[in-house]
C-alpha positions in Angstrom: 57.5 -26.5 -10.9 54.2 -25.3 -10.3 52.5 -22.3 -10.9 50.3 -19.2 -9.2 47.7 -17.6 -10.6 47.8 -13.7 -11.0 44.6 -13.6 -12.5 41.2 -15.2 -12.6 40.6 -18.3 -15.3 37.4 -20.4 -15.2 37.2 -23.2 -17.5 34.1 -26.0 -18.1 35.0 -27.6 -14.9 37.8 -25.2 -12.6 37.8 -21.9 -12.0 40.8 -20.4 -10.7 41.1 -17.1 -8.4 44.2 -15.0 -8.2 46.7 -16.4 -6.0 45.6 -20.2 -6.8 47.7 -22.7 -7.3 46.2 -25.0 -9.8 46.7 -28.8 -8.8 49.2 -31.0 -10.3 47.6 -32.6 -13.4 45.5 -29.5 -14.1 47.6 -28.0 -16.5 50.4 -29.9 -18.7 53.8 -28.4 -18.6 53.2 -26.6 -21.9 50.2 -25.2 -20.8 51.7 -23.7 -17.5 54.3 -22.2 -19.5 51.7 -20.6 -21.8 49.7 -19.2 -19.5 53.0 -17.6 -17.4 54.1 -16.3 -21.0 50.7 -14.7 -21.4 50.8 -13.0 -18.0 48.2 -14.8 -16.5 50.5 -16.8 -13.9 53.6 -17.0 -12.6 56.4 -19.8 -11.7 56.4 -20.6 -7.9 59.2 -23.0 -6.3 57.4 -26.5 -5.0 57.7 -25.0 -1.2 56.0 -22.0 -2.0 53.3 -23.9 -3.5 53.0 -25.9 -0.4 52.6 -22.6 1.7 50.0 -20.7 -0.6 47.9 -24.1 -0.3 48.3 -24.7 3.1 47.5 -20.7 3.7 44.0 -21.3 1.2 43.7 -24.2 3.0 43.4 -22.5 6.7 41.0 -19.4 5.0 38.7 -22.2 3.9 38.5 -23.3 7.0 37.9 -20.0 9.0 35.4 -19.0 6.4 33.9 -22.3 6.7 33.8 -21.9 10.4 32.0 -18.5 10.1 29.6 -19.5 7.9 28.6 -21.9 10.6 28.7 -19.1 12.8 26.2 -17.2 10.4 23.3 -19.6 9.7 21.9 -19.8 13.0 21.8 -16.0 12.8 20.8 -15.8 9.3 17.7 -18.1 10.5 17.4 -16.3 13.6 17.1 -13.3 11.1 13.9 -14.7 9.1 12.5 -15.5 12.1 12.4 -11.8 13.0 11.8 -10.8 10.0 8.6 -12.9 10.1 7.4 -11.9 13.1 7.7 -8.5 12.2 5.6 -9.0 9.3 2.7 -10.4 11.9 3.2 -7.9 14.0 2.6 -5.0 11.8 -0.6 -7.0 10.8 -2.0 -6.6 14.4 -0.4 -3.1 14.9 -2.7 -2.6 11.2 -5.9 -3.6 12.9 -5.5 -2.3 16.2 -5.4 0.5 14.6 -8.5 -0.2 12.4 -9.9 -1.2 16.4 -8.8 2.4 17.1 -10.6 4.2 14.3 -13.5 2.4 14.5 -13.9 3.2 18.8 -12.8 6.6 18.2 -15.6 7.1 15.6 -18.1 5.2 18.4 -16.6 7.8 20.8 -17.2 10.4 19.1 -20.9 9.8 18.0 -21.4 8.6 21.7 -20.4 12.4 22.7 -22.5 13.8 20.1 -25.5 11.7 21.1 -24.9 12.3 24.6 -25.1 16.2 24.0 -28.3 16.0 22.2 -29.5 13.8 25.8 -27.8 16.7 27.8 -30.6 19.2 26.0 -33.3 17.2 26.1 -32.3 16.3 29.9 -32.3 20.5 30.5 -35.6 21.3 28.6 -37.5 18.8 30.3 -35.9 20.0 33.7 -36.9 23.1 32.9 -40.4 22.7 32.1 -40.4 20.6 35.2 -39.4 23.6 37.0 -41.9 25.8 34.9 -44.8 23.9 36.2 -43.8 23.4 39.2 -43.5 27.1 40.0 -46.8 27.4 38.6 -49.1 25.1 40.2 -52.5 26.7 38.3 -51.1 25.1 35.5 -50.9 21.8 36.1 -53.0 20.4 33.3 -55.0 21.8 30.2 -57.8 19.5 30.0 -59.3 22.0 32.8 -59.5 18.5 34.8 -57.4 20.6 37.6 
């Protein structure tokens, strides 16, 4: 007969999970029979063997099948994740670009206010001497 694990048991080279069914020559006879005494396992009839392996046997596979399923997406996942990283790199100095015009910008107004003045004075002193025309020069040359 064989047996079923009801709990875990690794060794040096096997490591069983609960509901395993070890293979033939993994355990002797009297070692099967110590490990049901101890609670660890239990007797299953040769059939029932069969079915529990064929069952472990089919979730293998689907779990094999969906871990093919996974790795493209699992790259397709770094790959995102990558570009993310080089995009927040250019959103980062397009928004250095940003500061930087906005400061321009601003000075650029400022600058162009001062020029605004300057612009209105000189207008105005235009207008002063043009309204005046007795005053058109100081050096009396006039």
């Amino acid at each position: 007969m064989k047996i079923k694990m009801l709990l875990g048991l690794a060794g040096a080279n096997f490591s069983l999970a609960p509901g395993d069914t070890p293979l033939d020559d993994q355990f002797s006879d009297k070692e099967a029979q110590r490990l049901v005494d101890a609670g660890l396992a239990e007797w299953v009839k040769d059939d029932e063997s069969s079915e529990v392996t064929l069952a472990l046997t089919l979730d293998n596979e689907n779990l094999l099948k969906e871990l093919d399923e996974l790795r493209p997406l699992a790259t397709r996942l770094e790959e995102s994740e990558a570009r993310i990283v080089v995009l927040v790199g250019e959103k980062d100095a397009l928004q250095q670009r940003a500061e930087v015009a906005e400061r321009s910008l601003a000075e650029a107004t400022e600058r162009g206010g001062v020029l605004e003045g300057r612009v209105a004075e000189l207008e105005k002193a235009l207008g002063d001497g043009a309204a005046d025309p007795g005053k058109k020069s100081k050096s009396g040359a006039g």
